[in-house]
mmCIF file as gemmi writes it, N, C-alpha and C atoms, coordinates in Angstrom:
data_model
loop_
_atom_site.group_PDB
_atom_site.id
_atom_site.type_symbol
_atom_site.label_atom_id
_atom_site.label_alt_id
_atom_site.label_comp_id
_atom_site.label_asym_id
_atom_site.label_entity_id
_atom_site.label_seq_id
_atom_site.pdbx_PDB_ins_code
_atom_site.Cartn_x
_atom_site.Cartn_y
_atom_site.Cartn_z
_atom_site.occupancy
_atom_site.B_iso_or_equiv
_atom_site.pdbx_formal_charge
_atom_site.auth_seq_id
_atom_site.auth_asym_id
_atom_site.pdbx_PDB_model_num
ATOM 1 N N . UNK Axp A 1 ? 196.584 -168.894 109.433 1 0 ? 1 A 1
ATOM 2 C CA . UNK Axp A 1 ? 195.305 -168.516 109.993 1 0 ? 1 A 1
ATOM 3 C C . UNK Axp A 1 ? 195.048 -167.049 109.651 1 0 ? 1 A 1
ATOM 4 N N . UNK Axp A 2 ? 194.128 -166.728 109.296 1 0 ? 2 A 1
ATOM 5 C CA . UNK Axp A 2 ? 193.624 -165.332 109.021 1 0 ? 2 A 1
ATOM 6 C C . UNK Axp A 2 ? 193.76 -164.511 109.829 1 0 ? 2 A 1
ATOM 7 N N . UNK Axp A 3 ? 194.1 -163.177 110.103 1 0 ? 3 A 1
ATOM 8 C CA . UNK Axp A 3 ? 194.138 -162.46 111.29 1 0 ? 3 A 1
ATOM 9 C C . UNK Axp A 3 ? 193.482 -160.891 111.109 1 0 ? 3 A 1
ATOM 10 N N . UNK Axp A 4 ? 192.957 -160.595 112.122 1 0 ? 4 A 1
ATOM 11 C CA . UNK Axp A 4 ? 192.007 -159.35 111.982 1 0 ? 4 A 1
ATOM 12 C C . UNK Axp A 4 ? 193.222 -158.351 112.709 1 0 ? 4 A 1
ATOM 13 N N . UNK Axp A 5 ? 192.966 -157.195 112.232 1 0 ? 5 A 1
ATOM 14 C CA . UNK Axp A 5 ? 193.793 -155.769 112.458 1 0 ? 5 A 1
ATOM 15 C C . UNK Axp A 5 ? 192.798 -155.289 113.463 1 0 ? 5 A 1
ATOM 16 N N . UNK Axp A 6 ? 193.516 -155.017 114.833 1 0 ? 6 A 1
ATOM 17 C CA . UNK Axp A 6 ? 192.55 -154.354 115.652 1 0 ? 6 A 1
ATOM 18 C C . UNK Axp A 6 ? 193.554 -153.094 116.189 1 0 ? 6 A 1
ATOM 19 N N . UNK Axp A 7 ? 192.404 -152.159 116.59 1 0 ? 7 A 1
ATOM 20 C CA . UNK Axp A 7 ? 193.096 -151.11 117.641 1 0 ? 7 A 1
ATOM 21 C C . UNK Axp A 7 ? 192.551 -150.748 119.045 1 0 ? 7 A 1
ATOM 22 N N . UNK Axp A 8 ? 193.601 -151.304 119.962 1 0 ? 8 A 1
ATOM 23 C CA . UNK Axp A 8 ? 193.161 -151.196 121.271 1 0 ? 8 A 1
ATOM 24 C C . UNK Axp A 8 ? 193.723 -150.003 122.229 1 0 ? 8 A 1
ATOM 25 N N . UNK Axp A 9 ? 193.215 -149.697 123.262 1 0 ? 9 A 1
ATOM 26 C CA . UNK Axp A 9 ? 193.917 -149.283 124.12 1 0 ? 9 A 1
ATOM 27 C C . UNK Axp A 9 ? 194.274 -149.795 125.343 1 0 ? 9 A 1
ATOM 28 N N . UNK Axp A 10 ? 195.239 -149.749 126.044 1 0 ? 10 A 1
ATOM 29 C CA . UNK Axp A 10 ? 195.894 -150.316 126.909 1 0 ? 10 A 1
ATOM 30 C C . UNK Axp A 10 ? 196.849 -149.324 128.092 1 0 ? 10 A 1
ATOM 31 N N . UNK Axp A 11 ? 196.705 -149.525 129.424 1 0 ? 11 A 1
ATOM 32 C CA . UNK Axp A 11 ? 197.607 -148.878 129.448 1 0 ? 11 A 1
ATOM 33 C C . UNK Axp A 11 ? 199.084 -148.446 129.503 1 0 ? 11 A 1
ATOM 34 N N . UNK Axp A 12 ? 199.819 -147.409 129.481 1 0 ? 12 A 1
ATOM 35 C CA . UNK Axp A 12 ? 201.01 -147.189 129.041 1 0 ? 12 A 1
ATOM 36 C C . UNK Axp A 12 ? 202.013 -148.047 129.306 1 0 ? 12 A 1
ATOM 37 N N . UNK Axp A 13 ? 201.876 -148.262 130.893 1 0 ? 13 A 1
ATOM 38 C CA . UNK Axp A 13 ? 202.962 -149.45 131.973 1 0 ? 13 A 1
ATOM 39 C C . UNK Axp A 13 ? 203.015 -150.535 131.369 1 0 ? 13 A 1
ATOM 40 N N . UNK Axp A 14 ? 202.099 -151.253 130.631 1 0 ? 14 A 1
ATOM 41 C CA . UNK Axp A 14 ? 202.157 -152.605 130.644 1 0 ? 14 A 1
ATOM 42 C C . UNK Axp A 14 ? 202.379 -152.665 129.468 1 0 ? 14 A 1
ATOM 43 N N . UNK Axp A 15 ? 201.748 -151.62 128.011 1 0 ? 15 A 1
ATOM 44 C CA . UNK Axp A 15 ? 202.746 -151.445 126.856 1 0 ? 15 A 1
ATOM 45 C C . UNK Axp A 15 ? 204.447 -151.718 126.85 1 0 ? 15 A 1
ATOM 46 N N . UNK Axp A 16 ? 204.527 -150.426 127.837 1 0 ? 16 A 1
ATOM 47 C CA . UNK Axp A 16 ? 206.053 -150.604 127.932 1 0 ? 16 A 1
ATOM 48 C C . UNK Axp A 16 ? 206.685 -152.032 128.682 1 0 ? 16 A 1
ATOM 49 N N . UNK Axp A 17 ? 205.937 -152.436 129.768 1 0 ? 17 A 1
ATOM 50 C CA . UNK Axp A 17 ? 206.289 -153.74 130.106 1 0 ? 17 A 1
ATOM 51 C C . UNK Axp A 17 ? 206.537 -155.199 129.408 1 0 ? 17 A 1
ATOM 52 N N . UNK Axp A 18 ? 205.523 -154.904 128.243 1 0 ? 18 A 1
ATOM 53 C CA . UNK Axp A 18 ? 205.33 -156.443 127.19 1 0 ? 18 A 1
ATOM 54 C C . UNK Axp A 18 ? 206.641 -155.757 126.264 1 0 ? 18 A 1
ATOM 55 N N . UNK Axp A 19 ? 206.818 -154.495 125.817 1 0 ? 19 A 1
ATOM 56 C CA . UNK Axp A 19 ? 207.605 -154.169 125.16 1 0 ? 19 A 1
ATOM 57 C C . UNK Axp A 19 ? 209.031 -154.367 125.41 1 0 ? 19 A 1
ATOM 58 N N . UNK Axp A 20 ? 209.327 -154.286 126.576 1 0 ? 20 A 1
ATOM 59 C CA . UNK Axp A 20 ? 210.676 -154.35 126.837 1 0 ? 20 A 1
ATOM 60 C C . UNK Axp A 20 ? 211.208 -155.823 127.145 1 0 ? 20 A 1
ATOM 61 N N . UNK Axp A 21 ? 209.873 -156.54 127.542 1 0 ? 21 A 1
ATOM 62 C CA . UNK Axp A 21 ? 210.233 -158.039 128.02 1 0 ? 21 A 1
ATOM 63 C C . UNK Axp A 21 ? 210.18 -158.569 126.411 1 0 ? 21 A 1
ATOM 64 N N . UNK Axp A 22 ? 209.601 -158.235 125.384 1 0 ? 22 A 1
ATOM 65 C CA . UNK Axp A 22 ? 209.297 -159.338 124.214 1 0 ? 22 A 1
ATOM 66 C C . UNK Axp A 22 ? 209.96 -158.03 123.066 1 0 ? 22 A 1
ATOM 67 N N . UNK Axp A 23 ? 209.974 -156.366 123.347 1 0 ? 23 A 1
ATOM 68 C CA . UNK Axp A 23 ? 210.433 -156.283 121.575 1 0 ? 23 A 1
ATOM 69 C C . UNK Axp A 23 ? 209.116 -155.671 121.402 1 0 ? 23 A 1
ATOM 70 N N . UNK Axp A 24 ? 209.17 -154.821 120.385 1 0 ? 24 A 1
ATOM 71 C CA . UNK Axp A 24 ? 208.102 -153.985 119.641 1 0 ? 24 A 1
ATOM 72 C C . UNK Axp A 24 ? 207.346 -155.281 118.74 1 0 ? 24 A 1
ATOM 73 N N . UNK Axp A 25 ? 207.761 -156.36 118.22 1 0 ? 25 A 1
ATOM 74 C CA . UNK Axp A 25 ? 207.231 -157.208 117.441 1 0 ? 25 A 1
ATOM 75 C C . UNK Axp A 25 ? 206.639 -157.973 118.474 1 0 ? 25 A 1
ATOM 76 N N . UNK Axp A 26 ? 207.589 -158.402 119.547 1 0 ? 26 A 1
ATOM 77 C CA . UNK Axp A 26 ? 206.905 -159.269 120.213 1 0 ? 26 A 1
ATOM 78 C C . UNK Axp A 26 ? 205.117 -159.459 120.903 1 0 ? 26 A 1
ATOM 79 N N . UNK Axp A 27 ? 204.905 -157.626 120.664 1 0 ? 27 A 1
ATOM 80 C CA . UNK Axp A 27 ? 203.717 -157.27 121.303 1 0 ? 27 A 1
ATOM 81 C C . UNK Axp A 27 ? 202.202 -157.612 120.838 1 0 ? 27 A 1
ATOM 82 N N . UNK Axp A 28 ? 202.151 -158.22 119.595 1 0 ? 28 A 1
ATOM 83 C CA . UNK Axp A 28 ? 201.364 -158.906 119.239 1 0 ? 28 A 1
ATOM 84 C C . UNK Axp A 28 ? 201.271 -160.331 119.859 1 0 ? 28 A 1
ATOM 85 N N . UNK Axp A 29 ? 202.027 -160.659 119.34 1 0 ? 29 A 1
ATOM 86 C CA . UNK Axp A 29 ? 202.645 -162.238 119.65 1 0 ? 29 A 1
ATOM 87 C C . UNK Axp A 29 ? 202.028 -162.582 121.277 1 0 ? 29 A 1
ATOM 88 N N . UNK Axp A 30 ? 202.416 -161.487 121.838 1 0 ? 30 A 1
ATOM 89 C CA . UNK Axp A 30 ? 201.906 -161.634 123.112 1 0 ? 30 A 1
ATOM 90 C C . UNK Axp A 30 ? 200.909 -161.793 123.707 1 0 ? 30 A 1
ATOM 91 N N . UNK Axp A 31 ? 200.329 -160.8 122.905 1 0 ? 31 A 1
ATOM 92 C CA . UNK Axp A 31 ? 198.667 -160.634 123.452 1 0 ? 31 A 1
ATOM 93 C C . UNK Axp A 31 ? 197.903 -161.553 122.766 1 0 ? 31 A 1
ATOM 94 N N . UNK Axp A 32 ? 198.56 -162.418 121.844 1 0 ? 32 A 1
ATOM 95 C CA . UNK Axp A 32 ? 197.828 -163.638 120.936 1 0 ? 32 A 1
ATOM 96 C C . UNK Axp A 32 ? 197.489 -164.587 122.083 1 0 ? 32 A 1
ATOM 97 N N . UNK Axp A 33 ? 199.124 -165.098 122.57 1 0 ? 33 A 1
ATOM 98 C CA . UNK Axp A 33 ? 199.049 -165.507 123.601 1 0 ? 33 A 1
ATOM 99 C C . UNK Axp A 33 ? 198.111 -165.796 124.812 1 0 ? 33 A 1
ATOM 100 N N . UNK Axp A 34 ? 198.376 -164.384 125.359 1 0 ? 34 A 1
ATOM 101 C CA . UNK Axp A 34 ? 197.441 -163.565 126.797 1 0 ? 34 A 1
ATOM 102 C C . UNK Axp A 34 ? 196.135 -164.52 126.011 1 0 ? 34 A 1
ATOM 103 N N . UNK Axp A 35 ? 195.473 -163.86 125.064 1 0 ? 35 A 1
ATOM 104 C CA . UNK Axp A 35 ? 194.364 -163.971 124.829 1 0 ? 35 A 1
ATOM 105 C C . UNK Axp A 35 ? 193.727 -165.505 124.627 1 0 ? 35 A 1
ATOM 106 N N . UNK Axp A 36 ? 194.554 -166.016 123.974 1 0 ? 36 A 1
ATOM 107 C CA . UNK Axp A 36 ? 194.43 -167.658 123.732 1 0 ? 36 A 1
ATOM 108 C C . UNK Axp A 36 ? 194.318 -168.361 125.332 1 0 ? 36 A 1
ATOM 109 N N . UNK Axp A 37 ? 195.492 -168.283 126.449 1 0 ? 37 A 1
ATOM 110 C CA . UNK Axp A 37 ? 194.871 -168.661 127.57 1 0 ? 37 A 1
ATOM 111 C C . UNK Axp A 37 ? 193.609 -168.29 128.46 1 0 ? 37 A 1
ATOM 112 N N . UNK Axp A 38 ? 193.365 -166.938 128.248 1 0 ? 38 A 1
ATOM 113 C CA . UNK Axp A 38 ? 192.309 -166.513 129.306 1 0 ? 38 A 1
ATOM 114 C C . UNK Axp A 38 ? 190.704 -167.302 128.665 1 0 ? 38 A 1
ATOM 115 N N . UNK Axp A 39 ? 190.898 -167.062 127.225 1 0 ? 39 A 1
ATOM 116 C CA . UNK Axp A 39 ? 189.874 -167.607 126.466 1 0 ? 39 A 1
ATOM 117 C C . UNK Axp A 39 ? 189.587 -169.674 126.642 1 0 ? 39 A 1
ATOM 118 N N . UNK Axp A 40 ? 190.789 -170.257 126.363 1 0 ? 40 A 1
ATOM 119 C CA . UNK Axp A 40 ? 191.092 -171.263 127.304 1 0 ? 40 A 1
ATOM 120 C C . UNK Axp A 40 ? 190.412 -171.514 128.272 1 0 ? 40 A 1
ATOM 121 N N . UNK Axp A 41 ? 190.964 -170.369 129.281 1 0 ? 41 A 1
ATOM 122 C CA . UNK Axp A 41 ? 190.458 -170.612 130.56 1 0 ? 41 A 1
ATOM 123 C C . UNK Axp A 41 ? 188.397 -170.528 131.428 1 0 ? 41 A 1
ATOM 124 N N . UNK Axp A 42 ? 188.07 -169.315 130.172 1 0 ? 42 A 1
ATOM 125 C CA . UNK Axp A 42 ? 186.807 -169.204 129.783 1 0 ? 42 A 1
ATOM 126 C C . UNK Axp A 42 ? 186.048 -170.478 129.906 1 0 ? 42 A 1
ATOM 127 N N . UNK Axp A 43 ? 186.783 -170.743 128.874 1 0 ? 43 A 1
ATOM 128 C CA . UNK Axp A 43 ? 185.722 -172.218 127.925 1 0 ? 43 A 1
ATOM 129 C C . UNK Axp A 43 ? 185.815 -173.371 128.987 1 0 ? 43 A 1
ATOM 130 N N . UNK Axp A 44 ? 186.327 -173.612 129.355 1 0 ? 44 A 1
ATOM 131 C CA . UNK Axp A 44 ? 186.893 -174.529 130.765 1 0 ? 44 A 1
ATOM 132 C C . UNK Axp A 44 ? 185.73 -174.426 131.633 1 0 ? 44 A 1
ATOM 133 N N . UNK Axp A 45 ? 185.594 -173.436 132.12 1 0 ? 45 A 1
ATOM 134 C CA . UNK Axp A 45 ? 184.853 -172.842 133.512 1 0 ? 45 A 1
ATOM 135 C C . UNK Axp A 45 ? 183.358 -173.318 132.646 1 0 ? 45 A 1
ATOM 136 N N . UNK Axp A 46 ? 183.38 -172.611 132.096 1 0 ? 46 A 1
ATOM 137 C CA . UNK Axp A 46 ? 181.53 -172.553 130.972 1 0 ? 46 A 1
ATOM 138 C C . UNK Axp A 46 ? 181.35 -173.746 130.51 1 0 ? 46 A 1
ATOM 139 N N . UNK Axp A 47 ? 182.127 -174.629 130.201 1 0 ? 47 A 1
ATOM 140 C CA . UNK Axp A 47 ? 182.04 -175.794 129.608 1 0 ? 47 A 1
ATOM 141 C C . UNK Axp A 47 ? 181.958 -176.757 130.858 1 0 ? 47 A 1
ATOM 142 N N . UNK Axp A 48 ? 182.882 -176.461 132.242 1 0 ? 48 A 1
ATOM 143 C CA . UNK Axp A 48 ? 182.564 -177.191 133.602 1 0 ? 48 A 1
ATOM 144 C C . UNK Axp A 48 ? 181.49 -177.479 134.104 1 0 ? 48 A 1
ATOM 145 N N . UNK Axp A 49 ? 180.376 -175.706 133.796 1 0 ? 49 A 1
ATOM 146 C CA . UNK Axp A 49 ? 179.307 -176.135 134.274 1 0 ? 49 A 1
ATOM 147 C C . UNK Axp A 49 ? 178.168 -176.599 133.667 1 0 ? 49 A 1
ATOM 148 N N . UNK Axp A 50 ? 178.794 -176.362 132.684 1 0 ? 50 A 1
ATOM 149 C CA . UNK Axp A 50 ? 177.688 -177.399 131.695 1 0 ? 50 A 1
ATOM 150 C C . UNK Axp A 50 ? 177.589 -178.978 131.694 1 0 ? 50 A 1
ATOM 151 N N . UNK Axp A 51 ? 178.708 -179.277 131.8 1 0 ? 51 A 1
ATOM 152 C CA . UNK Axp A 51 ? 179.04 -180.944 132.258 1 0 ? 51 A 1
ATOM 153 C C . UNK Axp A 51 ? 178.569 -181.038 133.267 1 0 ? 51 A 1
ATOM 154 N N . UNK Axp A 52 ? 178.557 -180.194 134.5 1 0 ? 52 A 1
ATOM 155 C CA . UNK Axp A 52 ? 177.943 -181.063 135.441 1 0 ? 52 A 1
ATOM 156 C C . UNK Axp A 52 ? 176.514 -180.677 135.715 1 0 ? 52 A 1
ATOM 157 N N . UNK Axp A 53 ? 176.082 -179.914 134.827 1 0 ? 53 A 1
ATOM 158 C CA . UNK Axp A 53 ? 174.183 -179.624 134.462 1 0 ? 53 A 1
ATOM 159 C C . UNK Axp A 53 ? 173.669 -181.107 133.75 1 0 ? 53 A 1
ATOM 160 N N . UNK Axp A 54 ? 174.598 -181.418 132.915 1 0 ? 54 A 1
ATOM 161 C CA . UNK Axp A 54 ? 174.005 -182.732 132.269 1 0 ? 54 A 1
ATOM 162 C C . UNK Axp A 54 ? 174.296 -183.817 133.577 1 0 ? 54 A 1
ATOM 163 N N . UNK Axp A 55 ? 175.294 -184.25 134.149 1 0 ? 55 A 1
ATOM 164 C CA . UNK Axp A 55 ? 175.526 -184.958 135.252 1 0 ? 55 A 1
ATOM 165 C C . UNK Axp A 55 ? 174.296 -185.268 136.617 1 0 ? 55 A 1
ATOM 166 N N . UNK Axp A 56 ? 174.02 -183.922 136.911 1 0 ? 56 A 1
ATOM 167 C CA . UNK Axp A 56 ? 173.092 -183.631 137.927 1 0 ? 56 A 1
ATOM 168 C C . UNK Axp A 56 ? 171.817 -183.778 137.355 1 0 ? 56 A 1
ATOM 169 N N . UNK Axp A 57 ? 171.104 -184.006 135.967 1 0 ? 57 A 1
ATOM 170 C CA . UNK Axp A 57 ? 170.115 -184.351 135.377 1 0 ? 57 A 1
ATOM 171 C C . UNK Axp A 57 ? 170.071 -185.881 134.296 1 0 ? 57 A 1
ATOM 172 N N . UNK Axp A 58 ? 171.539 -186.328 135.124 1 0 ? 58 A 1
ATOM 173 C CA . UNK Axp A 58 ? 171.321 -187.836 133.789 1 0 ? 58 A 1
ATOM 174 C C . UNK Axp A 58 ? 170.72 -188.91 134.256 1 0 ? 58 A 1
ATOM 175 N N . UNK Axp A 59 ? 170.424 -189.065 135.856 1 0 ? 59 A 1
ATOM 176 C CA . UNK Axp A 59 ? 169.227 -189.983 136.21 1 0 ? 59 A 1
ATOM 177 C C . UNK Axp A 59 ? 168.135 -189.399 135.697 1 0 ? 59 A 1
ATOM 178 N N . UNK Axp A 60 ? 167.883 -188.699 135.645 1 0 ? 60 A 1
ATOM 179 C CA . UNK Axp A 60 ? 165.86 -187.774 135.656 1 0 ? 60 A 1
ATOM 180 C C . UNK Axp A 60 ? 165.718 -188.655 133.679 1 0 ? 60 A 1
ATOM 181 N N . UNK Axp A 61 ? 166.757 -187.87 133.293 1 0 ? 61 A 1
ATOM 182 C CA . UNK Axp A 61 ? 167.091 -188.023 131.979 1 0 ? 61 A 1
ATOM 183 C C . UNK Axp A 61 ? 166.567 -189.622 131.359 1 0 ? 61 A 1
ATOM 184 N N . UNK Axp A 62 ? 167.744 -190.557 132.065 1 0 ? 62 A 1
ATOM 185 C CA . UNK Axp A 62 ? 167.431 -192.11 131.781 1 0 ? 62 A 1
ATOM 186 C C . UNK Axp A 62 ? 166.067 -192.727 132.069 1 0 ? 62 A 1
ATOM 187 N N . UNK Axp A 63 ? 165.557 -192.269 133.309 1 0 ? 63 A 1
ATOM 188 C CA . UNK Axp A 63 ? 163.801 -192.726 133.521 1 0 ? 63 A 1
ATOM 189 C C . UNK Axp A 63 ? 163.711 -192.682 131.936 1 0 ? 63 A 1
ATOM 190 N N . UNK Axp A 64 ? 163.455 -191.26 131.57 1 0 ? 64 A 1
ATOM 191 C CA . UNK Axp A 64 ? 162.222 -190.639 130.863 1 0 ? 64 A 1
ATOM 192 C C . UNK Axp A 64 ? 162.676 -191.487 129.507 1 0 ? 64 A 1
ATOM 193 N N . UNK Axp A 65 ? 164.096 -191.461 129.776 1 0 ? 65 A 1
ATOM 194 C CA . UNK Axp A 65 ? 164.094 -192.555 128.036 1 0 ? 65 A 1
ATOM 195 C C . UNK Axp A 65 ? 163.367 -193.85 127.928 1 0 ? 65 A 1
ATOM 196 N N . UNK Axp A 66 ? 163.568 -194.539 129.206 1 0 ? 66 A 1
ATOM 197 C CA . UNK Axp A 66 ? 163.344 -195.567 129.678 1 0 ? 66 A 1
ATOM 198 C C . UNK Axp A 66 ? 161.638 -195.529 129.443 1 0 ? 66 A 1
ATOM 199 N N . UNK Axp A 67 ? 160.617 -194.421 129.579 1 0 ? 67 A 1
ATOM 200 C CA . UNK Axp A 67 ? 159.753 -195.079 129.417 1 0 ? 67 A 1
ATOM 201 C C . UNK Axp A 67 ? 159.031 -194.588 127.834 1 0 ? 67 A 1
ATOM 202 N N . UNK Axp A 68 ? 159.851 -194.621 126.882 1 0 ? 68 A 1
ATOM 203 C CA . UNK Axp A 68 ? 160.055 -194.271 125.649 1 0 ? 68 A 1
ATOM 204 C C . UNK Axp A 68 ? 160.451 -195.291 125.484 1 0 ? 68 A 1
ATOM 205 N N . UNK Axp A 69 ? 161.209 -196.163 125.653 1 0 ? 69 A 1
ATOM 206 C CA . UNK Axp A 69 ? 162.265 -197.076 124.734 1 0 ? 69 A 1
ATOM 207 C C . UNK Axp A 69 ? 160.854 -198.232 123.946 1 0 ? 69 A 1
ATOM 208 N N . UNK Axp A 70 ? 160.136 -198.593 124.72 1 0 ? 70 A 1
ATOM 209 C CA . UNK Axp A 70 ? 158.889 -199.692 124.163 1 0 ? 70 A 1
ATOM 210 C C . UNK Axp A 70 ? 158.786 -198.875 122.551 1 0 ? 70 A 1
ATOM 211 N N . UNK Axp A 71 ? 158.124 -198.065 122.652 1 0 ? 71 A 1
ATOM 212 C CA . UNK Axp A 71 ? 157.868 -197.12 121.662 1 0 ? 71 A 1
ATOM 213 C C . UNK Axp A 71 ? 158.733 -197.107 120.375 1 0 ? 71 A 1
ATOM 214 N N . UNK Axp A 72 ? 160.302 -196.731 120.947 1 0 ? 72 A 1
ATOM 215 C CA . UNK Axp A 72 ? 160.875 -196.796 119.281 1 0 ? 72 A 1
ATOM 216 C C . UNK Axp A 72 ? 161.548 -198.204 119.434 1 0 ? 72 A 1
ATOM 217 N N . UNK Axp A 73 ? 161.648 -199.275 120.224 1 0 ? 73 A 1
ATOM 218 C CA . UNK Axp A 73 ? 161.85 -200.828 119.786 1 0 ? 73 A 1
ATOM 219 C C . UNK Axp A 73 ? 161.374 -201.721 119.336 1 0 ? 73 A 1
ATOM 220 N N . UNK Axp A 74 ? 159.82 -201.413 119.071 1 0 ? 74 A 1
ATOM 221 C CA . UNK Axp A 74 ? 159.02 -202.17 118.791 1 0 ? 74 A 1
ATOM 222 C C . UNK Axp A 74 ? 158.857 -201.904 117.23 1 0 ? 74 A 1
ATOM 223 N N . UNK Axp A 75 ? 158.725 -203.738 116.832 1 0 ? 75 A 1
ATOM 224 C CA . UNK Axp A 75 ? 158.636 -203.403 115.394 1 0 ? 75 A 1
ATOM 225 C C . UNK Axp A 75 ? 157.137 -202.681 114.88 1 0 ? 75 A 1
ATOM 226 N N . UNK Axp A 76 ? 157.147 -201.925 113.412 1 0 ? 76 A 1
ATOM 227 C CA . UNK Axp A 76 ? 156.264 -201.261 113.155 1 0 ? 76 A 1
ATOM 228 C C . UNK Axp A 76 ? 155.508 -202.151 111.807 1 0 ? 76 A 1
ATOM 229 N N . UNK Axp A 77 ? 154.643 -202.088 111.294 1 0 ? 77 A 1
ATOM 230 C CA . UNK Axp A 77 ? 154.097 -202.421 110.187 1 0 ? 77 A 1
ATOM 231 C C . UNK Axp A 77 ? 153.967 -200.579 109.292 1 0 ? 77 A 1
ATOM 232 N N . UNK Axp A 78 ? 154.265 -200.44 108.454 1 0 ? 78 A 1
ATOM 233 C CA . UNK Axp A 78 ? 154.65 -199.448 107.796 1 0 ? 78 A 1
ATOM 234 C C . UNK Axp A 78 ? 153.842 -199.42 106.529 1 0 ? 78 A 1
């Protein structure tokens, strides 16, 4: 996978904290991590309420097809 070079700041404690628990290498690795769940966790929530926006509008929804359907079932002469 392609990966972009970034420069962040952070502060010092938790540098040294990821550092000592994972390794000077590990500190990427980590925040790949970090970042992959919270983002995860994002899409979840945003994507929750979007499911239940369509849910809370799929009766209103079915009428209105319903009084469409004559329209595109019926054969046409062309």
């Amino acid at each position: 996978m392609p990966a972009t070079r970034l420069n962040i700041t952070l502060p010092t404690p938790i540098v040294d904290d990821i550092k000592a628990l994972f390794g000077q290498r590990g500190l990427s690795q980590f925040l790949e991590e970090a970042a992959r769940e919270k983002l995860a966790e994002v899409k979840k929530k945003a994507y929750k309420g979007l499911i239940e926006g369509y849910r809370s509008t799929a009766q209103e929804t079915k009428e209105v097809l319903k009084k469409f359907e004559p329209a595109v079932t019926e054969k046409r002469d062309v």
